[in-house]
C-alpha positions as CSV (number, residue, x, y, z in Angstrom):
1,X,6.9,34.9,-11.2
2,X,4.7,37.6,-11.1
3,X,0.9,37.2,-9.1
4,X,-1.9,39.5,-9.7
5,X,-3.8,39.7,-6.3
6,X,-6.6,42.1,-6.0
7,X,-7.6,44.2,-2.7
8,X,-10.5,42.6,-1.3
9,X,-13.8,44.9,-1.4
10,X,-16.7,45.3,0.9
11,X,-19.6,44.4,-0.8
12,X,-22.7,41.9,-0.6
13,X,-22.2,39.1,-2.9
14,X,-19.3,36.6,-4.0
15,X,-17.9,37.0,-7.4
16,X,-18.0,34.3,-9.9
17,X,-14.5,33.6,-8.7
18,X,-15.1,33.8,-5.3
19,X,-19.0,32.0,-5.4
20,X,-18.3,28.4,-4.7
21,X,-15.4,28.8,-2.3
22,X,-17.4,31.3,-0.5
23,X,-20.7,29.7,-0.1
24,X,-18.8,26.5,1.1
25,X,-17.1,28.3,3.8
26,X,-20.6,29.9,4.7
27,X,-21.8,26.6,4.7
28,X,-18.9,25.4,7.2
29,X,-19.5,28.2,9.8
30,X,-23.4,27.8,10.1
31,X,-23.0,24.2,10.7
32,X,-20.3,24.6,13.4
33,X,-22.5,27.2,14.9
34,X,-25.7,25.1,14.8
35,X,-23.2,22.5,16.7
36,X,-22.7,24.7,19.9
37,X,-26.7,26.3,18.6
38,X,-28.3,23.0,19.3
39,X,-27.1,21.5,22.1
40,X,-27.9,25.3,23.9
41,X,-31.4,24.9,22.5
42,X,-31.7,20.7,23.7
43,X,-31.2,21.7,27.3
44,X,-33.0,24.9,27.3
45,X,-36.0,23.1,25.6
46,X,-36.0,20.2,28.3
47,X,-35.4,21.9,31.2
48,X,-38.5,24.4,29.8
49,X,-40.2,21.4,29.3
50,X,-39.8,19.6,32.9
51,X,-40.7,23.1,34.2
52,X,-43.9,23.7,32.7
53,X,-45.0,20.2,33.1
54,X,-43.9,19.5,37.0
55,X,-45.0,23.3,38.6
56,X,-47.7,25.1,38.3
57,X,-49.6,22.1,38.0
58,X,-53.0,23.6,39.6
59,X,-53.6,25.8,36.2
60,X,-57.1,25.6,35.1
61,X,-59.0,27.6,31.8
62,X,-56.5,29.8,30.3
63,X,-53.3,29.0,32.3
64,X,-53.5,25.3,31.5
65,X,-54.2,26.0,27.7
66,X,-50.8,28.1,28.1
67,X,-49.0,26.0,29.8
68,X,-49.9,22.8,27.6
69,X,-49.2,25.1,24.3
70,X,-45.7,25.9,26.0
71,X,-45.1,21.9,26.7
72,X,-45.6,21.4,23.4
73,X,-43.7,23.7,21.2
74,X,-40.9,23.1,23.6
75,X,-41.4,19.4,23.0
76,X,-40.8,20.3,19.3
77,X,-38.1,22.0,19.7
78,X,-36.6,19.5,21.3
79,X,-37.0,16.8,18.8
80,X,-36.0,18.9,15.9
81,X,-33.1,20.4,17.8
82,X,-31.7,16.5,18.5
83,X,-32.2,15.3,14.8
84,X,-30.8,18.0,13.6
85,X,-27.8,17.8,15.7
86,X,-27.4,14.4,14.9
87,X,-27.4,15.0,11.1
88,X,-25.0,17.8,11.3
89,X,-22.4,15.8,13.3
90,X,-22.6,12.8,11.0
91,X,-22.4,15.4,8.1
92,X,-19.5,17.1,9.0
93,X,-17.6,13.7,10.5
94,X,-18.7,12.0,7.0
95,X,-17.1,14.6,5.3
96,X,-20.7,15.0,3.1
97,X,-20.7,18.9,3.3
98,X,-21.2,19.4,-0.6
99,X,-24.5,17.1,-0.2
100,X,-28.1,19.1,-1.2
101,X,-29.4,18.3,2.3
102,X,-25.9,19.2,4.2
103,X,-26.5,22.9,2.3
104,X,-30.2,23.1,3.5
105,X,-29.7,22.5,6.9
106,X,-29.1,26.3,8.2
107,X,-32.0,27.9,5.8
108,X,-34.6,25.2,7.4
109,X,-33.3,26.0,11.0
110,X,-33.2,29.6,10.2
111,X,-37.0,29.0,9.3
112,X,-37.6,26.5,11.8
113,X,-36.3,29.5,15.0
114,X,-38.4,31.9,13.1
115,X,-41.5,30.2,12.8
116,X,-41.3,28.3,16.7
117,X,-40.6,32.0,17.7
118,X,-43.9,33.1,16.4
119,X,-46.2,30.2,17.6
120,X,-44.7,30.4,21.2
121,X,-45.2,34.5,20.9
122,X,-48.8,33.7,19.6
123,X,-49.1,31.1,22.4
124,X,-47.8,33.9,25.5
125,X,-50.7,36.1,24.0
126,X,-53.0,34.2,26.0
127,X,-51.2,35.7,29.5
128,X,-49.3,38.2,28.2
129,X,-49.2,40.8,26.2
130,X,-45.2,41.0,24.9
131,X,-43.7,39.2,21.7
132,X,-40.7,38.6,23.5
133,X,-39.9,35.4,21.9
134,X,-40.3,36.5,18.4
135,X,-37.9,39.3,19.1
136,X,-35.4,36.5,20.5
137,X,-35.6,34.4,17.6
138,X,-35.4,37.5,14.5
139,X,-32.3,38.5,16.5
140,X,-30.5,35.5,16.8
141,X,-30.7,33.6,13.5
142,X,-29.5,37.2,12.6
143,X,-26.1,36.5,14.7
144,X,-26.0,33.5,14.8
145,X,-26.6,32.4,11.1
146,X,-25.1,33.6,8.0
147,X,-27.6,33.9,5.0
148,X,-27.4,36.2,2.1
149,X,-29.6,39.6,2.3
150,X,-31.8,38.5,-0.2
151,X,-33.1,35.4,1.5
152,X,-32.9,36.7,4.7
153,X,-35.4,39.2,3.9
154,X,-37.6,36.6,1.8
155,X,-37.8,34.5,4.9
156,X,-38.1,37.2,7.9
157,X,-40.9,38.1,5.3
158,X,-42.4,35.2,5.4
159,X,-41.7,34.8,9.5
160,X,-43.8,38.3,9.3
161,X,-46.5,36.9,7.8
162,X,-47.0,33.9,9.9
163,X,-46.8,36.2,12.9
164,X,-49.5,38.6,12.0
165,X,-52.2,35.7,11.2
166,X,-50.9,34.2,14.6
167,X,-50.9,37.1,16.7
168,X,-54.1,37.8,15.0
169,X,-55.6,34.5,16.1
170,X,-54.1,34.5,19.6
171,X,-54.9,38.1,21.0
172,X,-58.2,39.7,21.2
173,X,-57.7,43.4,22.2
174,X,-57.2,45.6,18.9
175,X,-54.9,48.3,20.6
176,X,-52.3,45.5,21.8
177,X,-53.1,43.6,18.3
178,X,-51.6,47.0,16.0
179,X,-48.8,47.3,19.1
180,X,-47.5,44.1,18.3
181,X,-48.4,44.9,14.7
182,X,-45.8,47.4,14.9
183,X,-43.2,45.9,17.2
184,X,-42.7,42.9,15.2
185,X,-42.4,44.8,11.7
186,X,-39.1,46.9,13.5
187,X,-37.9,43.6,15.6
188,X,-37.8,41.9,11.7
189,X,-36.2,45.3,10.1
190,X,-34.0,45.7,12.5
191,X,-32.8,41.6,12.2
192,X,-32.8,42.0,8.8
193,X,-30.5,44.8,9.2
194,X,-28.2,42.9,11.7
195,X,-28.2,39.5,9.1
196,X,-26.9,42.3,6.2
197,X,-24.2,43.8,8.4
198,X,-23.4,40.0,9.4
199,X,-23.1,38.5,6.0
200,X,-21.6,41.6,4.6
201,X,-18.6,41.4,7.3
202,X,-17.9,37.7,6.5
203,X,-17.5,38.4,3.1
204,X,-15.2,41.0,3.4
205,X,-13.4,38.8,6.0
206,X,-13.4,35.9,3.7
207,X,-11.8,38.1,1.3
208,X,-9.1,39.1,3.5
209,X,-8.5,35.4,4.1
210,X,-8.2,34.3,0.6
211,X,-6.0,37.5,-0.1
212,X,-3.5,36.4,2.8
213,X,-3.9,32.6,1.1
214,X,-2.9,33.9,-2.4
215,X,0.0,36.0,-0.5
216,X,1.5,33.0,1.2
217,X,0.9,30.5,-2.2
218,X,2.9,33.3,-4.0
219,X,5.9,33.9,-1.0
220,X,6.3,29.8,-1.4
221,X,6.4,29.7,-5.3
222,X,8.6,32.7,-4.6
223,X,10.8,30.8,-2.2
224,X,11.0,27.6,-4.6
225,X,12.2,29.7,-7.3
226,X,14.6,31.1,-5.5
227,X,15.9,27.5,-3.9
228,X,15.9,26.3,-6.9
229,X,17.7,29.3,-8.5
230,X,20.1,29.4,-5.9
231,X,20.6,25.1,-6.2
232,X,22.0,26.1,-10.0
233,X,24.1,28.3,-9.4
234,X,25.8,26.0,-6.5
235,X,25.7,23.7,-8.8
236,X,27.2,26.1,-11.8
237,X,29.9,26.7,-8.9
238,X,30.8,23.7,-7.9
239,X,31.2,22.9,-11.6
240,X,33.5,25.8,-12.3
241,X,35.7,24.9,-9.3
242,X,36.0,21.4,-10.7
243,X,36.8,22.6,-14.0
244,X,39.1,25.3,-12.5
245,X,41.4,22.1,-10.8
246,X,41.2,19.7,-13.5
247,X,42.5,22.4,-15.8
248,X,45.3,23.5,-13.1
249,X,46.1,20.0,-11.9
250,X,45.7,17.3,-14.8
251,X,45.9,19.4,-17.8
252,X,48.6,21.3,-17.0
253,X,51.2,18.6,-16.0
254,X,51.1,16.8,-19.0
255,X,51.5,20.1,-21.1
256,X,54.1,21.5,-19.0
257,X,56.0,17.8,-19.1
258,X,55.6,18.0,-22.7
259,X,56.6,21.6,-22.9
260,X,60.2,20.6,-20.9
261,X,61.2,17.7,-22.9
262,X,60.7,20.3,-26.4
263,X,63.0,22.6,-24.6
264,X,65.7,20.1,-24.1
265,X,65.6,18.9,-27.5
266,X,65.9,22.5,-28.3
267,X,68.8,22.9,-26.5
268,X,70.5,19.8,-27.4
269,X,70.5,18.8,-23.6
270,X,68.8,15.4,-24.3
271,X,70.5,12.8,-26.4
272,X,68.4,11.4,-29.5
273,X,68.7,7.7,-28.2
274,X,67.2,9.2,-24.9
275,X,64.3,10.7,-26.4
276,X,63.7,7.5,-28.2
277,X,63.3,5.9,-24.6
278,X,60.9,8.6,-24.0
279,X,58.4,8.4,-26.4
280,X,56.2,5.6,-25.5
281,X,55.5,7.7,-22.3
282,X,54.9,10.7,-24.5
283,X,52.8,8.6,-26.2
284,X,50.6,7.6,-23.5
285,X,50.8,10.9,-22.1
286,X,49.6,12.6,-25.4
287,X,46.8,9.8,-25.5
288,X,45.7,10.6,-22.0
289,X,45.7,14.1,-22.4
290,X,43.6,14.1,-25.9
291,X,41.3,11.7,-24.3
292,X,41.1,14.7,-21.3
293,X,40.4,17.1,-23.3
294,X,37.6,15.1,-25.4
295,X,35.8,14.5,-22.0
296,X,36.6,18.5,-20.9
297,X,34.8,19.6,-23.9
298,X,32.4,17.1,-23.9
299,X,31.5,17.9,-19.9
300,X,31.7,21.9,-21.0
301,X,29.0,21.8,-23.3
302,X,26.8,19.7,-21.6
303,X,26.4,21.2,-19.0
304,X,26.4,24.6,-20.9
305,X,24.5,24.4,-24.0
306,X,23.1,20.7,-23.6
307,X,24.2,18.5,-26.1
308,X,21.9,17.0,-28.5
309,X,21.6,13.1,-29.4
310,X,21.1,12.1,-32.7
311,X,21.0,8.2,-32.6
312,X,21.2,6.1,-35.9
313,X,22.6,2.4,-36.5
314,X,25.8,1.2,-36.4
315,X,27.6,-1.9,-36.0
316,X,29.1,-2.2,-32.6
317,X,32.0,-4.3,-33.2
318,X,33.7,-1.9,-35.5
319,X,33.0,1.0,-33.0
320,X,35.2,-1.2,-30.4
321,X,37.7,-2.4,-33.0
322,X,38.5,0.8,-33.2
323,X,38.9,2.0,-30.2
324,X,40.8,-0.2,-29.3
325,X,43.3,0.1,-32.1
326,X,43.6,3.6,-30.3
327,X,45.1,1.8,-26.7
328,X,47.3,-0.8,-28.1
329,X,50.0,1.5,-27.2
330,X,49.2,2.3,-24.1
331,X,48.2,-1.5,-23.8
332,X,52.0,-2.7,-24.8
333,X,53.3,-0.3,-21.8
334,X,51.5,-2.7,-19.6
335,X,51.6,-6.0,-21.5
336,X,48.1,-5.7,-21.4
337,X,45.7,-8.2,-24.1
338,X,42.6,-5.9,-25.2
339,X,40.2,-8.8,-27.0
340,X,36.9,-7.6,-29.0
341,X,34.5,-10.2,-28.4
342,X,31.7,-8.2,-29.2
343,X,29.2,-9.9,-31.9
344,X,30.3,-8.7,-35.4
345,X,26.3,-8.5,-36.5
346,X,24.9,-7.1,-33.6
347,X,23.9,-3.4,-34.2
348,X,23.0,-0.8,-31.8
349,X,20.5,2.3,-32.8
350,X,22.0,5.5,-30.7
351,X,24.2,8.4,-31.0
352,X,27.6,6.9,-32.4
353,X,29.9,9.6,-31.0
354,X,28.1,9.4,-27.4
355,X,28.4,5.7,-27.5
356,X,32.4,5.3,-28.6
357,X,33.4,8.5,-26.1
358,X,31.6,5.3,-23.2
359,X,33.5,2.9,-24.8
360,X,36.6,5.2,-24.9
361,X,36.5,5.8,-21.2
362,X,35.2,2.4,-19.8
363,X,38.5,0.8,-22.3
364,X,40.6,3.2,-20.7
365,X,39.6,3.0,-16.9
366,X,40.4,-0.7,-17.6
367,X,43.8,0.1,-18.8
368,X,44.5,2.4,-15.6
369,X,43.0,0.0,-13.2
370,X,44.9,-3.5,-14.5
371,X,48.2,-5.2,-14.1
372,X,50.8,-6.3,-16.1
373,X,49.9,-9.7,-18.1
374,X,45.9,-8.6,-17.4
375,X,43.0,-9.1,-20.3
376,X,40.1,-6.7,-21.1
377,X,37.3,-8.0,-23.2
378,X,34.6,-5.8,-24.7
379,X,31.5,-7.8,-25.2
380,X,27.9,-7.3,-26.5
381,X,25.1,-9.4,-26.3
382,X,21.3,-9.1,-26.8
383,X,18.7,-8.3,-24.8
384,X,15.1,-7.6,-26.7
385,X,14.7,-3.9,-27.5
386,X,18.3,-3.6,-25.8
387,X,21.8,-3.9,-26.9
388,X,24.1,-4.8,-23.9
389,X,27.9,-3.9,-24.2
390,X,30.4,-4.4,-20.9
391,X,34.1,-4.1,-20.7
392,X,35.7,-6.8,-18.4
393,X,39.1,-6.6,-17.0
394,X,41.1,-8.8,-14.1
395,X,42.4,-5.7,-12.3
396,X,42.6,-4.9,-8.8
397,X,38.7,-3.9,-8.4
398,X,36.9,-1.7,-6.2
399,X,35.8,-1.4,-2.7
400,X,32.0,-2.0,-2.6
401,X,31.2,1.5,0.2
402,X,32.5,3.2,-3.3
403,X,30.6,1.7,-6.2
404,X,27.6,3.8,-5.6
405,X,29.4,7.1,-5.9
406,X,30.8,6.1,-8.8
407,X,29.0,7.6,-11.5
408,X,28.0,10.7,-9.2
409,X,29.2,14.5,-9.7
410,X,30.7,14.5,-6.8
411,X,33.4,11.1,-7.6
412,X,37.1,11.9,-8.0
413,X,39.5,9.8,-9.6
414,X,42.7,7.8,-8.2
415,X,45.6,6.7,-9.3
416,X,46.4,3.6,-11.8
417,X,48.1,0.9,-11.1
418,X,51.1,2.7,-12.8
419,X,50.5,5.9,-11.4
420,X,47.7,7.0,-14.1
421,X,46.0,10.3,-13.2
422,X,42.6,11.2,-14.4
423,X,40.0,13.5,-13.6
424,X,36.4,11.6,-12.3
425,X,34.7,13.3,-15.1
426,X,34.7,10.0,-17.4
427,X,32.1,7.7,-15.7
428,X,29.8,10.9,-15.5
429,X,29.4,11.2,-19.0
430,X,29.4,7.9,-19.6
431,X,26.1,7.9,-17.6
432,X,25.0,11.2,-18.7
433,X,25.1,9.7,-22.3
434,X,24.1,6.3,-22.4
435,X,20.5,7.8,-20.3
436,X,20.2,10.5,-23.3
437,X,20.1,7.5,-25.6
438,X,17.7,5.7,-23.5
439,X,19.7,3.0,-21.5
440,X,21.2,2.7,-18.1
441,X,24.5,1.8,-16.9
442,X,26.2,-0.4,-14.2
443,X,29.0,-2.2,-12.7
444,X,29.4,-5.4,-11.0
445,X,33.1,-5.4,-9.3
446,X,35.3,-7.1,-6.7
447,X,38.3,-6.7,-4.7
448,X,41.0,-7.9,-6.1
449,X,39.4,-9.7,-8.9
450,X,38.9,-6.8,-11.4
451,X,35.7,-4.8,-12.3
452,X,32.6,-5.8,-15.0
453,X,30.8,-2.0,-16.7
454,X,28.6,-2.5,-18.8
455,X,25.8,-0.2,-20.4
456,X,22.4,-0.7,-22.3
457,X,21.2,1.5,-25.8
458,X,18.5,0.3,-28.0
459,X,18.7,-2.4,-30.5
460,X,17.6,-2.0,-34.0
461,X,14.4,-3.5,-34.7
């Protein structure tokens, strides 16, 4: 999977891709900055405050105007500073950054430093003449706040403004008047400046960010693929290594016993009555190793090509009739009773080759797993939109740690009661098909007192 990610670009503005993430994390960093901002600006505007208010307290004409203009637009300071400190903490703890009000607060304190800046420069006119604190506050909402060019420069306009009518009100003397004139035209330029450089750097770094974002979203769909890539082709190994043994341990033997008793008839080193003796094992042999090749080639092109369902009606007491015509051979060799008690009407709507290779393989684990003089019954029974079919036998059962792995890739057979090899493959498909034809399977079993499977496909309505 392939991932297109463009190198970021120093510029001034957020593409449309880029615009909401961008002003949100804008957003983020002013009002974690206006955290630390504020409660540097409560303590400076208290203790400015006391100060003013508890020395210097023989100041008379000019002096005490001054002074009590400085009390006061510290004052302000300080109650602005503490409600808006307030609102940003319950902002960002509320989790209500996206609000209209939560996006205002840094372009109102950005006005707010601006404009207190100018009155308390107007106000130091009276004693002095430097605009000291209007050159504090252009430079630091420059640093400290991040606000596009544009509205930087419409509101350090607008700061301008207010400081020429104030400065104009505030200091008498035409020479200083143009000097501050002057000074505060290049303190805002030179702000203006310093908020461009500013805003343009946390773009580019915001970029950067969201480039090494997209890198590590692409190295982790990468390294899924790849897991999951490299879980299939465990999986296709561990499949060929089964295949590999079944075909080198189960399949062969027969063929190979199969293959010997030909070549004694052949050579006349077996007598006729002897191989008379020998066919009912034949026969169960032969049966055992058709019905092992049927699930082989079943299990192959499942897993290969994917095998597709194609479900229709059918009447599920001849399906198991006969089937079970097909064991009574193998039956006899036990003196085992196979009974059909399934319900002659009942019909099932699924896939009918799925269905009887289930029945096949539940019918025949029966047969491997029961003793001489045991019954198997094949039932069916209705259940709404479900058909319920179950093969019962009064064999020797199984352990309860091993019912859960039973119908996993990982089960292996054992042995019959006679000695019956198979291959684990049958209970696999069994579950494989009976889910493609939309039902589930189960088994209820005990020690010693034989096993119950049975398996659920839908009814016709």
């Amino acid at each position: 999977m392939k991932h297109k990610i463009s190198i970021p670009k120093a510029d001034f503005r957020f593409n449309r891709e880029e615009s909401g993430a961008g002003k949100e994390e804008a957003l983020k960093v002013n009002l974690g900055r206006l955290v630390y901002l504020i409660s540097i600006g409560l303590s400076v505007s208290i203790a400015h405050v006391i100060l003013f208010y508890f020395f210097n307290s023989g100041a008379s004409g000019t002096a005490l105007q001054w002074k009590n203009g400085i009390i006061a637009s510290h004052s302000t300071m300080f109650v602005v500073f503490l409600i808006t400190g307030l609102s940003v903490i319950f902002i960002r703890k509320r989790g209500l950054i996206n609000k209209s009000y939560a996006r205002a607060i840094p372009h109102f304190m950005f006005l707010f430093f601006l404009m207190i800046g100018t009155i308390i420069a107007g106000i130091d006119q009276l004693i002095t003449n430097a605009i000291t604190p209007f050159m504090i506050a252009c430079f630091f909402t420059a640093m400290v706040l991040i606000i596009p060019p544009l509205l930087s420069a419409l509101y350090y306009l607008m700061a301008y403004t207010f400081f020429f009518f104030v400065i104009t009100h505030f200091q008498p003397f035409q020479d200083v008047l143009l000097s501050n004139y002057v000074n505060g035209l290049t303190s805002v330029a030179i702000a203006w400046f310093l908020s461009m450089i500013l805003w343009r750097n946390f773009v580019y770094r915001f970029r950067n960010d969201r480039l090494v974002r997209q890198q590590q979203t692409a190295l982790q769909e990468q390294n899924l693929e790849l897991s999951r890539i490299a879980n299939e082709l465990r999986e296709v190994n561990k499949s060929r290594i089964r295949l590999f043994s079944i075909i080198s341990h189960d399949l062969r033997g027969p063929l190979g016993n199969l293959s010997n008793l030909m070549r004694l008839l052949q050579n006349e080193d077996i007598t006729e009555p002897e191989f008379k003796e020998l066919l009912p094992e034949l026969a169960s042999q032969t049966l055992l190793t058709g019905e092992l090749l049927d699930n082989l080639l079943n299990w192959s092109k499942n897993n290969l090509d994917g095998i597709t369902c194609h479900p229709k009606a059918f009447t599920i007491n001849e399906t198991a009739a006969n089937i079970i015509r097909l064991y009574e051979s193998q039956a006899s060799l036990k003196v085992l009773e196979i009974i059909n008690n399934t319900d002659p009407q009942l019909k099932a709507f699924a896939d009918p080759g799925m269905i009887s290779l289930v029945l096949r393989n539940l019918i025949s684990n029966a047969l491997k797993f029961s003793k001489k003089n045991g019954v198997i019954s094949v039932y069916s029974k209705s259940k709404g939109e479900l058909t319920e079919i179950s093969v019962e036998d009064s064999g020797i059962g199984i352990e309860p740690e091993r019912i859960p792995s039973l119908f996993g890739d990982d089960q292996f057979s054992t042995q019959g009661t006679a000695g019956e090899k198979g291959t684990g493959l049958g209970l696999m498909l069994c579950k494989e098909f009976v889910e493609r034809n939309g039902g589930h399977i189960g088994v209820q079993s005990s020690p010693g007192k034989g096993s119950r499977f049975w398996f659920t496909v839908p009814a016709v309505q």
